[in-house]
C-alpha positions, 0 to 999 in steps of 0.5 A: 580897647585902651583904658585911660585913669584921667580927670573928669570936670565938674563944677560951675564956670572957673569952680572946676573940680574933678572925678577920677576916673577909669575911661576908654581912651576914645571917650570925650572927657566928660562923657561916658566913663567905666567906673570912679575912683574918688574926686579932687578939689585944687581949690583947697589949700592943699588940694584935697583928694578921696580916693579909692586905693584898692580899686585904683590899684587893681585897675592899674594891675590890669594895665590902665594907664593914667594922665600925668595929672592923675600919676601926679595924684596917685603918686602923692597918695601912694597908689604907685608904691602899693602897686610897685611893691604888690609886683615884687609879691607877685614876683616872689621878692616880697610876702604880704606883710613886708609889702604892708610894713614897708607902705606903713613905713613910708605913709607914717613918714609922709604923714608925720605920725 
């Protein structure tokens, strides 16, 4: 079974928003879904995103594979970074605390703290 992060579409007519979601690939795009992740509303200025980091990370772990529109998302939230340095922890480049320290750094940065 192929498991796919994709969005799944809410809302009313030309008011779309959308859940994040872990899915069988086979599944229709708002039909059965495993389990969600958090929720994106591009009607705010900037797009808004809540998003459960821990959860999607595992999932991409264990070898889901996200939509281009969700890899964008993750991207911007650093779910692909904390996955890429939690691979160089697992294979013995990194420890714990310079994979933490070396994400602090980059949200600081991105956020502007």
């Amino acid at each position: 079974m192929s498991v796919k992060i994709r969005l799944k579409r809410i809302g009313k007519k030309h008011k779309p928003m959308y859940h994040i979601v872990v899915a069988d690939s086979r599944a229709p795009r708002d039909g059965k879904f495993i389990e969600k992740l958090g929720s994106y509303n591009p009607h705010t200025d900037p797009p808004s995103t809540v998003l459960n980091m821990n959860n999607a990370v595992s999932w991409l772990m264990k070898g889901a594979k996200p939509t281009e529109t969700v890899r964008s998302i993750f991207s911007k939230n650093g779910v692909l970074l904390q996955k890429h340095l939690l691979e160089g922890v697992k294979k013995g480049a990194l420890t714990n605390e310079e994979s933490y320290e070396k994400f602090n750094i980059w949200y600081k940065k991105k956020h502007k703290i």
